[in-house]
Residue frames as a rotation matrix with the C-alpha (Angstrom) as fourth column:
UNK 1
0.403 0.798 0.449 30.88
0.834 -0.117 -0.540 11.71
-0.378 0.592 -0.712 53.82
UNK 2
-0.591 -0.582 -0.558 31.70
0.459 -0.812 0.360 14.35
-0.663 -0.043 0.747 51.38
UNK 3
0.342 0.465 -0.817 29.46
-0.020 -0.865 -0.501 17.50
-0.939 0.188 -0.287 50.20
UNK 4
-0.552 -0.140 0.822 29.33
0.832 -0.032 0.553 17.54
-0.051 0.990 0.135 45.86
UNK 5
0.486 0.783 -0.388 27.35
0.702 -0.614 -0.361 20.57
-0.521 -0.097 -0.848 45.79
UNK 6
-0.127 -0.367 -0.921 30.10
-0.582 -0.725 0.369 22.44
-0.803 0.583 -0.122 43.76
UNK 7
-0.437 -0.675 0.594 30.02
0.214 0.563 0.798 19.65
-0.874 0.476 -0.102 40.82
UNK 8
0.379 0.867 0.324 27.44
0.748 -0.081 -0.658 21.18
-0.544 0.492 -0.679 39.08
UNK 9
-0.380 -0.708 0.596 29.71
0.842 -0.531 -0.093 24.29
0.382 0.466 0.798 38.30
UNK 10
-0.748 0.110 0.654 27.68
0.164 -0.925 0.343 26.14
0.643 0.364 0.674 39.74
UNK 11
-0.805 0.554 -0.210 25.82
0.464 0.369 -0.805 26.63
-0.368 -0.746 -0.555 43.22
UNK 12
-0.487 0.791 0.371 21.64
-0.175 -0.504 0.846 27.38
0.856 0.347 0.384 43.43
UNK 13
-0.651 0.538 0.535 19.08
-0.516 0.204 -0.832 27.23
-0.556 -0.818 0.145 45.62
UNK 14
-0.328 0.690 -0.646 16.63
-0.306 0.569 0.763 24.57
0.894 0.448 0.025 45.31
UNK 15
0.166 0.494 0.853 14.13
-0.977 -0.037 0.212 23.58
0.136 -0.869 0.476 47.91
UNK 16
-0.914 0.108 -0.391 13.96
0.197 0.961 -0.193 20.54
0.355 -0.253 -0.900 50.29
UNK 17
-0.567 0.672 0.475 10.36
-0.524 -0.740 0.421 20.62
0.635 -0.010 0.772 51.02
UNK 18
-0.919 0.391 -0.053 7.59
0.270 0.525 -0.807 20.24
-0.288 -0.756 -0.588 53.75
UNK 19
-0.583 0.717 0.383 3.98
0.465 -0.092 0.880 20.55
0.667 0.691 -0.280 51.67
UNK 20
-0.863 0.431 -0.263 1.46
-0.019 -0.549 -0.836 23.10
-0.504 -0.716 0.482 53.47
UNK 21
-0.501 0.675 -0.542 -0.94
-0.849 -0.262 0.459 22.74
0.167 0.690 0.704 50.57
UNK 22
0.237 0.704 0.670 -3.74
-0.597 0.649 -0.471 20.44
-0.766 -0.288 0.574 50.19
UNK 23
-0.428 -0.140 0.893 -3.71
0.591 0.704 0.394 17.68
-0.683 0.697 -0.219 47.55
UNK 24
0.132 0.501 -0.855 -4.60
-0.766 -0.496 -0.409 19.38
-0.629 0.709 0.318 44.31
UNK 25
0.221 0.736 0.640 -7.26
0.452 0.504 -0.736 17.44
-0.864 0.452 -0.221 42.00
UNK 26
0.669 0.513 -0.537 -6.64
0.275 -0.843 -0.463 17.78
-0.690 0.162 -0.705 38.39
UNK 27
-0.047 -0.965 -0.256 -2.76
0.237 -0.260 0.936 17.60
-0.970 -0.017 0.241 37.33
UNK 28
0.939 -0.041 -0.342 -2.08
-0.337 -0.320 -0.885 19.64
-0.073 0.947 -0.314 33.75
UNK 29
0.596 -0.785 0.169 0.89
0.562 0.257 -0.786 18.56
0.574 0.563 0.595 31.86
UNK 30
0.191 -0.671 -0.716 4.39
0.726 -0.395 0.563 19.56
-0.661 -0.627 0.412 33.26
UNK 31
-0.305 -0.772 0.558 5.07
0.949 -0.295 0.111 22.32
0.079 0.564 0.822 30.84
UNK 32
0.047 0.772 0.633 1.61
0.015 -0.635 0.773 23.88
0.999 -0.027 -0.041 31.82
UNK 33
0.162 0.456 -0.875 1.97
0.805 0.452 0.385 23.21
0.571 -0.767 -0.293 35.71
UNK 34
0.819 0.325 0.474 1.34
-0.127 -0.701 0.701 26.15
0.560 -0.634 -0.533 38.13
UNK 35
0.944 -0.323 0.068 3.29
0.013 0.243 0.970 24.28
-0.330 -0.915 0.234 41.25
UNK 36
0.369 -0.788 0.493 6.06
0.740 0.570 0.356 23.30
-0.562 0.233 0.794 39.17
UNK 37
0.103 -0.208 0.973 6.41
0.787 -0.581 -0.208 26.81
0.608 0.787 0.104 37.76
UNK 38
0.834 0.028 0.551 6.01
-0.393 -0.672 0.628 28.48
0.388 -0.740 -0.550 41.06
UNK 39
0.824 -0.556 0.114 9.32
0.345 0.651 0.676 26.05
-0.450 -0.518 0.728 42.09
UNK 40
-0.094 -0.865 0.492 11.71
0.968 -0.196 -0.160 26.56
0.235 0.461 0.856 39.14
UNK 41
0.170 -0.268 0.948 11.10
0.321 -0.895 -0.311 30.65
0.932 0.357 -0.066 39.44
UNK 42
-0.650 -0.753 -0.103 12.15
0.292 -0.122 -0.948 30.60
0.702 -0.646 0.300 42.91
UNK 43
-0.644 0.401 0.652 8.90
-0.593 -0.800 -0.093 31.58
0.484 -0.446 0.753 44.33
UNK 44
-0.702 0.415 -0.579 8.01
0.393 0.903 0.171 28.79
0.594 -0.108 -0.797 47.06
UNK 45
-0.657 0.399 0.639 5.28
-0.661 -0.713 -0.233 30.28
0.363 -0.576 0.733 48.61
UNK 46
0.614 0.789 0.022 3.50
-0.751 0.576 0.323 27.69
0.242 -0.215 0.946 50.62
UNK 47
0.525 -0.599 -0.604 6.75
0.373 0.801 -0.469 25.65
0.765 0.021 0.644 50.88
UNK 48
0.955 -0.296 0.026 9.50
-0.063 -0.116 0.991 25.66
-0.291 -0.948 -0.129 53.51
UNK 49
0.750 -0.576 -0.325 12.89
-0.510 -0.191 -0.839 26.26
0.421 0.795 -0.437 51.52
UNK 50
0.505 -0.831 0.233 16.41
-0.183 0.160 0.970 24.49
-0.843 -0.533 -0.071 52.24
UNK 51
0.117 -0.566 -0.816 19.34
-0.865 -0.462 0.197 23.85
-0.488 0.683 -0.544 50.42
UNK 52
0.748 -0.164 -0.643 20.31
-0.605 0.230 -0.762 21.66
0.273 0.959 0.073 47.54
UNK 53
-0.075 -0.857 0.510 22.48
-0.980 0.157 0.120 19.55
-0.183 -0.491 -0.852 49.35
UNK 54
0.732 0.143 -0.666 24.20
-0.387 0.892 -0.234 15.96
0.561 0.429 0.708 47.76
UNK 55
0.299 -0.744 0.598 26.11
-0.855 0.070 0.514 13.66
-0.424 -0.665 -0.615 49.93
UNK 56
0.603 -0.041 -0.797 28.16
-0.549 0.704 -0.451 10.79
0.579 0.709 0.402 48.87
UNK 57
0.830 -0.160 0.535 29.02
-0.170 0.840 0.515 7.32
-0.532 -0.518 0.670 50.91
UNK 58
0.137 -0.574 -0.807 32.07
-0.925 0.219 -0.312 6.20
0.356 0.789 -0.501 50.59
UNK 59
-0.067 -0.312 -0.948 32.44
-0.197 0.935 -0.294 2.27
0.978 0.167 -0.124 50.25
UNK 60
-0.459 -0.368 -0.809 33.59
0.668 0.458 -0.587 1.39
0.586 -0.809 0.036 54.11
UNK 61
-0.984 0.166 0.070 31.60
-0.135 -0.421 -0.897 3.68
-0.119 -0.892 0.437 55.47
UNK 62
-0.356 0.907 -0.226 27.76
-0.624 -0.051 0.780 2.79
0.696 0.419 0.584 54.04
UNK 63
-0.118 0.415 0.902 25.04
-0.841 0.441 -0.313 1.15
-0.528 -0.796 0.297 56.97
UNK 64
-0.669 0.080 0.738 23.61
0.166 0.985 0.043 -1.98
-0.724 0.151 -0.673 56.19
UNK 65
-0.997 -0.031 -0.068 21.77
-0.067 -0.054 0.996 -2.87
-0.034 0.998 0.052 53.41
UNK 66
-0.377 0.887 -0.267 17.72
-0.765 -0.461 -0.450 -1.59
-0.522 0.035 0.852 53.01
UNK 67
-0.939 0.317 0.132 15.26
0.338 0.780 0.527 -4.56
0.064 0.539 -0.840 52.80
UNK 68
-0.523 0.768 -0.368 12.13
-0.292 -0.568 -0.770 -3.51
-0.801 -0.295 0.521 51.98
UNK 69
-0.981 0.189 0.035 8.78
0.097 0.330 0.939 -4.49
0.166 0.925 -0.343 49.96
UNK 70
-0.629 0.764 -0.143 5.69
-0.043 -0.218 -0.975 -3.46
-0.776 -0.607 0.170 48.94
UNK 71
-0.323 0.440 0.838 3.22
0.788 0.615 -0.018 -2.39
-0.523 0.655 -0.545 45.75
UNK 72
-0.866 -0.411 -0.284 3.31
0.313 -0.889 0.333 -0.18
-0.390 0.200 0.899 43.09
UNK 73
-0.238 0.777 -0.583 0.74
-0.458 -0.619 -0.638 2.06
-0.857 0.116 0.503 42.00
UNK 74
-0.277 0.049 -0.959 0.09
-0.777 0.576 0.254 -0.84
0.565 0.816 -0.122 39.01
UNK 75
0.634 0.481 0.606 -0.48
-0.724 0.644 0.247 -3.44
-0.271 -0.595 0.756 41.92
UNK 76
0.678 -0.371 -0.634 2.40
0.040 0.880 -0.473 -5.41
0.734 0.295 0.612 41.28
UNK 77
0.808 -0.493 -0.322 4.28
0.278 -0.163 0.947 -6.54
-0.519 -0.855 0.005 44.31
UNK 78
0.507 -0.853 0.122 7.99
-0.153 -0.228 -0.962 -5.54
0.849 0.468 -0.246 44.51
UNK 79
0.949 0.055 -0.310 10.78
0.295 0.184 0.938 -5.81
0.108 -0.981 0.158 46.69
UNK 80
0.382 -0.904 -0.193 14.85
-0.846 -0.426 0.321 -5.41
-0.372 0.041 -0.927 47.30
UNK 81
-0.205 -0.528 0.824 15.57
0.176 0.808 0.562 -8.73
-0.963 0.260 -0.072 46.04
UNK 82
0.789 0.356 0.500 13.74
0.506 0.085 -0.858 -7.68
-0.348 0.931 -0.113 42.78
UNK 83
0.835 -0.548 0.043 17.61
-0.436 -0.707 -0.557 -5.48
0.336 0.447 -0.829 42.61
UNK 84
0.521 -0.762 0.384 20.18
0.090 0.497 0.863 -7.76
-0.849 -0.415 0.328 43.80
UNK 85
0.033 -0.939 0.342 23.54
0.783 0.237 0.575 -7.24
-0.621 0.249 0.743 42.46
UNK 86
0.259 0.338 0.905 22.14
0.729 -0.683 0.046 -3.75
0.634 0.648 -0.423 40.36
UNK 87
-0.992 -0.103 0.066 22.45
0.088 -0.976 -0.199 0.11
0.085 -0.192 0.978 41.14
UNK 88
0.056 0.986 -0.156 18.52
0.996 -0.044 0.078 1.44
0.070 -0.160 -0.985 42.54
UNK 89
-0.810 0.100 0.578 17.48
-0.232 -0.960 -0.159 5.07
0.538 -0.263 0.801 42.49
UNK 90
-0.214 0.924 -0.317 14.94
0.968 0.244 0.060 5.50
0.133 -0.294 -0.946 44.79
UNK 91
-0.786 0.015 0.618 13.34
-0.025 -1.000 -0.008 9.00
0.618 -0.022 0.786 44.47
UNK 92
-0.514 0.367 -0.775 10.87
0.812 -0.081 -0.578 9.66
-0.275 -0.927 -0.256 47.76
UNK 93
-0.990 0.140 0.008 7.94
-0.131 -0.949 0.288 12.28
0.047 0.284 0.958 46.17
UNK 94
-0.678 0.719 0.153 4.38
0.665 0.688 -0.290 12.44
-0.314 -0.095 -0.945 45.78
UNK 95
-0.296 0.146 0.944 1.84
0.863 -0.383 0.330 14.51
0.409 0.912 -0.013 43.14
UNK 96
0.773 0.609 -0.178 1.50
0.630 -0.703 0.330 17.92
0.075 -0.367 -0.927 44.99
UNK 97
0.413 -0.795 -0.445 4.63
0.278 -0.355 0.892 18.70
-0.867 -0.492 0.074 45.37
UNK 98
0.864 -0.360 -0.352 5.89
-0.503 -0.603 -0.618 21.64
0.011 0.711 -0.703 42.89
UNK 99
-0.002 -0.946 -0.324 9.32
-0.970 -0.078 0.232 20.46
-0.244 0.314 -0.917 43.21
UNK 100
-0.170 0.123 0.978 8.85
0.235 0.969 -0.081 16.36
-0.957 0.216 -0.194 42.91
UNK 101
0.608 0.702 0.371 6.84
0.313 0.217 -0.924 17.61
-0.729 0.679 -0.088 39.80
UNK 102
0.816 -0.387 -0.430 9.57
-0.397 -0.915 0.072 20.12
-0.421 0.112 -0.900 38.64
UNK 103
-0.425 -0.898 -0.111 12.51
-0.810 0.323 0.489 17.07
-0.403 0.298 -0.865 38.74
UNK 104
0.362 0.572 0.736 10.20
-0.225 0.820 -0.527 14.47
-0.905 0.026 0.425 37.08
UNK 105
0.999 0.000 -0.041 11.20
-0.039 0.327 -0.944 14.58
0.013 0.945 0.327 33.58
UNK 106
0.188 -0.976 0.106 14.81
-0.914 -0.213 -0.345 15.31
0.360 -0.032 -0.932 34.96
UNK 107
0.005 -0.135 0.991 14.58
-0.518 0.847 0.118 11.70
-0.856 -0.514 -0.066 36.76
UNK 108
0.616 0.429 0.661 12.89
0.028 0.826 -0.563 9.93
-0.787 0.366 0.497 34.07
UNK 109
0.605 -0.726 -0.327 15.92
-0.625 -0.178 -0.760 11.52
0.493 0.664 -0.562 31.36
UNK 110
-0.335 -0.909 0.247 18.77
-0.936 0.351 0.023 9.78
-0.108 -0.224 -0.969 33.81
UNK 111
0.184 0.363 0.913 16.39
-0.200 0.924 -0.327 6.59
-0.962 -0.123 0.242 34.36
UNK 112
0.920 0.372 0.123 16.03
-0.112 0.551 -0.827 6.23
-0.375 0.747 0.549 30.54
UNK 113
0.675 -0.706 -0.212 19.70
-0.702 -0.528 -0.478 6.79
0.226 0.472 -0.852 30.11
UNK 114
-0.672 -0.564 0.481 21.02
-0.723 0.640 -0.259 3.77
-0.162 -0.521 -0.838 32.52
UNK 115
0.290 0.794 0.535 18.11
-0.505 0.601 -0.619 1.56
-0.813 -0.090 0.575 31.71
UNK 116
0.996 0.047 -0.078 20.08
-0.083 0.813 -0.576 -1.98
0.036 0.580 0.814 30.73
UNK 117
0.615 -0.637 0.464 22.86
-0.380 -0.756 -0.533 -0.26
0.691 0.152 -0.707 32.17
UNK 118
-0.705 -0.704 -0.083 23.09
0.173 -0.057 -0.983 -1.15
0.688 -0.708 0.162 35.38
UNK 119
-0.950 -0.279 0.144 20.74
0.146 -0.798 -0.585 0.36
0.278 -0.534 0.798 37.02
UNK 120
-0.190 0.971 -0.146 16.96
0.830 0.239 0.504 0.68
0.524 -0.026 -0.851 37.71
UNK 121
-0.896 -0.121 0.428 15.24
-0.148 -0.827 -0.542 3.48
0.419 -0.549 0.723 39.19
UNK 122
-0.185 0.686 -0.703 11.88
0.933 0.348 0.094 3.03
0.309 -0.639 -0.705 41.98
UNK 123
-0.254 0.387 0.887 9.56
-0.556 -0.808 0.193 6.24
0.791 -0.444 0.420 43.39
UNK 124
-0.636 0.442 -0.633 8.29
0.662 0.733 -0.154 5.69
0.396 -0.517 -0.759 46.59
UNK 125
-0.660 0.603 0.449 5.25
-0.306 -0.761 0.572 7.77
0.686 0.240 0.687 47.37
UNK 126
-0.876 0.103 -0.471 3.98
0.468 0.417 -0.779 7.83
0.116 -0.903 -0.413 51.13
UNK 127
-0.817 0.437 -0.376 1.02
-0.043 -0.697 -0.716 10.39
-0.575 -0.568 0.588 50.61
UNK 128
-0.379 0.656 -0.652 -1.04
-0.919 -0.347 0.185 9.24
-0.105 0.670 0.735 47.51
UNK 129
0.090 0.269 0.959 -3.06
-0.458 0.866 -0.200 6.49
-0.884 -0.422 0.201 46.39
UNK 130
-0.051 -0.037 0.998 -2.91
0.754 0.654 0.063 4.26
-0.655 0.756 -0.005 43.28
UNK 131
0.503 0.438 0.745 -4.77
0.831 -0.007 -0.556 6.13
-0.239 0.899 -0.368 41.28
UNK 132
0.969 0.001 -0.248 -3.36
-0.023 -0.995 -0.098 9.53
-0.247 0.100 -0.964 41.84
UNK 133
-0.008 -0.999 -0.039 0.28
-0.457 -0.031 0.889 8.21
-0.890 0.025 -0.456 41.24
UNK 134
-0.301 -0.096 0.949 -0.54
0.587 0.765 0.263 6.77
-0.751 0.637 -0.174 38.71
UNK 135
0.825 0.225 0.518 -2.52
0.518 -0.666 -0.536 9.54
0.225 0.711 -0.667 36.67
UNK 136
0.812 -0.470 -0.345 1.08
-0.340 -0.863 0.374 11.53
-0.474 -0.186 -0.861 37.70
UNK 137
-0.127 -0.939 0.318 2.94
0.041 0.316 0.948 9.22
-0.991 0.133 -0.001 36.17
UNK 138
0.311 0.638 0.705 0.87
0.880 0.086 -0.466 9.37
-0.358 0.765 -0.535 32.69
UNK 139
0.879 0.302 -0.370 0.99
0.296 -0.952 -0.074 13.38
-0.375 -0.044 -0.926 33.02
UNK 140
0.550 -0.794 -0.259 4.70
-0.567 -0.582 0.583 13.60
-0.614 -0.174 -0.770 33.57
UNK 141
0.703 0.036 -0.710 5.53
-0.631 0.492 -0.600 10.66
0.328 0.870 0.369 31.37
UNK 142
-0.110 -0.560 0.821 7.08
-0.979 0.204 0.008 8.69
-0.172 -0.803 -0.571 34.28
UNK 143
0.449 0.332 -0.829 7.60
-0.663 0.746 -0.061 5.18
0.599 0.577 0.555 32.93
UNK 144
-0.705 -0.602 -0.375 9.52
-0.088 0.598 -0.796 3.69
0.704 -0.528 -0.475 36.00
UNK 145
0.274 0.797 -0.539 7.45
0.598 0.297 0.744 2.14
0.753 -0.526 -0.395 39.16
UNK 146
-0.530 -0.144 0.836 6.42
-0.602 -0.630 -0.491 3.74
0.597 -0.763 0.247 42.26
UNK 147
-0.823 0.382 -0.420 5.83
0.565 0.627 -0.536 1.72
0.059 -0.679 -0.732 45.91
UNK 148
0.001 0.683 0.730 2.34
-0.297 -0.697 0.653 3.39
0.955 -0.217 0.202 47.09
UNK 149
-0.682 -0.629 -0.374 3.48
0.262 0.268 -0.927 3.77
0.683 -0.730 -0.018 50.74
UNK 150
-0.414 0.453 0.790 0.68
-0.637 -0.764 0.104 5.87
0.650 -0.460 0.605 52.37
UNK 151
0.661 0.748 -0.065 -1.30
-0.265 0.314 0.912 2.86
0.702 -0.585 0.406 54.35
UNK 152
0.894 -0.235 -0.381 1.50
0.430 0.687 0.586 1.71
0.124 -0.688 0.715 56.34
UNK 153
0.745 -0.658 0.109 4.62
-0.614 -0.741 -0.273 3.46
0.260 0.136 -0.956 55.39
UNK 154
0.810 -0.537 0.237 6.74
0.385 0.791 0.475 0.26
-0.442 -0.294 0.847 55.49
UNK 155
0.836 -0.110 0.538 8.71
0.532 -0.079 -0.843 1.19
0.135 0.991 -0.008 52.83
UNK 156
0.689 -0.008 0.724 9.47
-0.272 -0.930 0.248 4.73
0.671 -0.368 -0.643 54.33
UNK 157
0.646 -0.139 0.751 10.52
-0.763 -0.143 0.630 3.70
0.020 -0.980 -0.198 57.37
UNK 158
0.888 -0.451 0.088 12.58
0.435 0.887 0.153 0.86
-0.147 -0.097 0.984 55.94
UNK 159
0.133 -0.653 0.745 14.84
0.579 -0.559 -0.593 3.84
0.804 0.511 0.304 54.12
UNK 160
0.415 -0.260 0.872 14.69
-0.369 -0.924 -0.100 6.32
0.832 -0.280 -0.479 56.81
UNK 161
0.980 -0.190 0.057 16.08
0.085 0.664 0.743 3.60
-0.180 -0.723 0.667 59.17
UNK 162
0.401 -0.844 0.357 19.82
0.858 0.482 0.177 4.04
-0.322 0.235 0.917 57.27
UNK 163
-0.519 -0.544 0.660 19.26
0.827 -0.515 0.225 7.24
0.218 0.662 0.717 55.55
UNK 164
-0.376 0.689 -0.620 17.49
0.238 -0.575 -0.783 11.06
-0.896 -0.442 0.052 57.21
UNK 165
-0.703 0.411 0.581 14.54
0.690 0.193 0.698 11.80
0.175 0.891 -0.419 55.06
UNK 166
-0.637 0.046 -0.769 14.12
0.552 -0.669 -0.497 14.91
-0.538 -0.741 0.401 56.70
UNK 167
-0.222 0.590 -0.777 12.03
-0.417 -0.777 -0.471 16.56
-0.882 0.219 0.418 53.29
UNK 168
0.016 0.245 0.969 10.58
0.728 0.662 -0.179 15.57
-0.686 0.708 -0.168 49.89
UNK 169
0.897 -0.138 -0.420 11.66
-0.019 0.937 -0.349 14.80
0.441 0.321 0.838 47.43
UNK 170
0.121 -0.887 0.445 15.01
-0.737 0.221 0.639 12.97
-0.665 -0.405 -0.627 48.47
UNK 171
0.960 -0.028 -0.280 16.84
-0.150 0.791 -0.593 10.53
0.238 0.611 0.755 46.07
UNK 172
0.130 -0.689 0.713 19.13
-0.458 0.596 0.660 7.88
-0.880 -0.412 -0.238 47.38
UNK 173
0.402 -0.525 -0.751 21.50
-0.724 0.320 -0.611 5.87
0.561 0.789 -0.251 45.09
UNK 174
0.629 -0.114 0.769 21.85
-0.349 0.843 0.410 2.58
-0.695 -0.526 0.490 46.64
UNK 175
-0.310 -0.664 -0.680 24.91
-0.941 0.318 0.119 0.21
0.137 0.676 -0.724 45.39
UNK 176
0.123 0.423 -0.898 24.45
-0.565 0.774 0.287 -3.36
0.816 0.472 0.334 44.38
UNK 177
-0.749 -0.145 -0.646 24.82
0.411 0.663 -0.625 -4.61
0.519 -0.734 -0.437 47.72
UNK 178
0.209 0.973 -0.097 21.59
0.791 -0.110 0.602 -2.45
0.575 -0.202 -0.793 48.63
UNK 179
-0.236 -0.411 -0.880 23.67
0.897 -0.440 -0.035 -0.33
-0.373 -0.798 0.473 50.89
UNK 180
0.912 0.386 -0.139 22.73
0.356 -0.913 -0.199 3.85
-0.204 0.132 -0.970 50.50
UNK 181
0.229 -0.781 0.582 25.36
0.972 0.152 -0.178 5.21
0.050 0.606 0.794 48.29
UNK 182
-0.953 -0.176 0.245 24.75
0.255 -0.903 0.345 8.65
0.160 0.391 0.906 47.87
UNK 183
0.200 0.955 -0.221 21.31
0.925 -0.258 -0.279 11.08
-0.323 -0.148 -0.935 48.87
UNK 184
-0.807 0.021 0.590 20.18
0.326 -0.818 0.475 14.27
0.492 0.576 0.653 47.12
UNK 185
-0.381 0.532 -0.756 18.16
0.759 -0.287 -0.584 16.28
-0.528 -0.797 -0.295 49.53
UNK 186
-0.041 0.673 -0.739 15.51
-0.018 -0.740 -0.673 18.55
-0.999 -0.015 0.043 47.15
UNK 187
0.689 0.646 0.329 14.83
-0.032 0.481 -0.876 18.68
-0.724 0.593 0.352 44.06
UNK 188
-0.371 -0.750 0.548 17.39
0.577 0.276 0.769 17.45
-0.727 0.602 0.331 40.80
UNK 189
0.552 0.253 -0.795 16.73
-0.419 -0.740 -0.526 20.75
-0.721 0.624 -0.303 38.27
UNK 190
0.897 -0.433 -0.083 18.30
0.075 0.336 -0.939 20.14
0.435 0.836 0.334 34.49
UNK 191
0.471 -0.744 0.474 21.41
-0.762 -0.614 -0.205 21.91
0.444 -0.265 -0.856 36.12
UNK 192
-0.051 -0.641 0.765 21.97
-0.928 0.314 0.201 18.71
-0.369 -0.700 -0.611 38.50
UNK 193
0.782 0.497 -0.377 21.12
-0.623 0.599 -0.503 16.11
-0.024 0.628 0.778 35.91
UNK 194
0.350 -0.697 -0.626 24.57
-0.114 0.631 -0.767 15.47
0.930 0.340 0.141 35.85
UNK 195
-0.343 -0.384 0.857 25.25
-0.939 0.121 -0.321 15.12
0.019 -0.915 -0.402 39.78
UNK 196
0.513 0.391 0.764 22.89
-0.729 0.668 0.148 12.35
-0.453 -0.633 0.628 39.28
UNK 197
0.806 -0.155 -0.571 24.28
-0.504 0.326 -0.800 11.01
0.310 0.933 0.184 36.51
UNK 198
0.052 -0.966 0.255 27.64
-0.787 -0.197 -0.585 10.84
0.615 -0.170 -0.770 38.16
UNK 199
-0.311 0.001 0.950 26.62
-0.947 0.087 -0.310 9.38
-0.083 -0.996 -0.026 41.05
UNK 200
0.852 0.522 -0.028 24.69
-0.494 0.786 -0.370 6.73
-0.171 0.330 0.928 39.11
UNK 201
0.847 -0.449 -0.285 27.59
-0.361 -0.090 -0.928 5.96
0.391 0.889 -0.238 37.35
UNK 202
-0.165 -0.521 0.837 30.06
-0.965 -0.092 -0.247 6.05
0.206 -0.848 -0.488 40.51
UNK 203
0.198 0.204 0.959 27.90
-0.765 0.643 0.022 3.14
-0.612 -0.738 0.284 41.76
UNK 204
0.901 0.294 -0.319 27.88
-0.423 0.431 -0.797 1.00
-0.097 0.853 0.512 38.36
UNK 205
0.295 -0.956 -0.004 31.79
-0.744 -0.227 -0.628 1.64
0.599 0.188 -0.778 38.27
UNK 206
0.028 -0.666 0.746 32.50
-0.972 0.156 0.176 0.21
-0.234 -0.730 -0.643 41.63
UNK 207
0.418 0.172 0.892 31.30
-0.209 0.974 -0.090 -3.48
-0.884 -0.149 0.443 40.56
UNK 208
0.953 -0.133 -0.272 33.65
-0.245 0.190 -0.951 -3.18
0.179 0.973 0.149 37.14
């Protein structure tokens, strides 16, 4: 494994987080959002801070490949066969969380950028229900699915079997053989738009 954290040009702090807050009822657009403004100015009060840290798999060394399936906050099943032979983000977040909210439109810019590409991108979201992931995707203008993991946490626990999901958010870059390519521990600010980008890209590459 090797540490990208310089590829940005430039190093920051950015949280990996453990939520102390309650669910907040309510969400306001992301330009207007409290949580997500208390995140980008550096002030996590109520959070548990870590670094910004991106690893990348190389080929011969990735675990086995993540089967997993469940139902997205639309009620439509899904699964890992529904990506055979494709590139998957999966981003791991869920609507309280200042930072999850903070890299939402930064996800949904790379998603819309590789979409037909290659690629596909998938939330999975262990702490909310339908409705509330859903009315976050509306808000933020999130137009890719999310699993709703919270009754069982199959999902979860299929990913954190291969890959440590030690804080939320976490996004994993899975290559077309399903295998975990690459993880971004905390949140993806404009600044790391292009780590993901890269990384997306990396995986796309290897099957050309």
């Amino acid at each position: 494994m090797r540490g990208r954290r310089g590829i940005a040009g430039k190093g920051r702090r950015a949280a990996s987080v453990v939520l102390v807050l309650g669910v907040m009822l309510g969400m306001t657009a992301c330009a207007n959002d409290p949580l997500a403004d208390q995140y980008r100015s550096g002030d996590n009060k109520g959070y548990i801070a870590g670094d910004f840290r991106v690893v990348e798999i190389p080929a011969d060394q990735r675990g086995p490949a993540v089967e997993f399936a469940g139902t997205t906050e639309s009620g439509e099943a899904v699964s890992s066969s529904d990506y055979a032979d494709e590139v998957l983000v999966v981003n791991f977040w869920y609507a309280a969380c200042g930072p999850c909210r903070a890299e939402a439109p930064v996800l949904e810019s790379v998603w819309k950028r590789f979409d037909g590409q290659g690629a596909s991108f998938l939330g999975v979201n262990s702490y909310d229900q339908a409705a509330t992931a859903a009315s976050f995707a509306q808000d933020y203008g999130v137009t890719y699915p999310s699993v709703i993991d919270i009754n069982d946490k199959k999902v979860t626990l299929a990913f954190a079997a291969v890959a440590p999901l030690s804080a939320t958010p976490v996004t994993l870059v899975l290559d077309t053989q399903g295998r975990v390519a690459a993880r971004i521990i905390g949140a993806v600010s404009e600044e790391d738009e292009s780590i993901l980008s890269s990384l997306v890209s990396d995986a796309i590459a290897e099957t050309s």
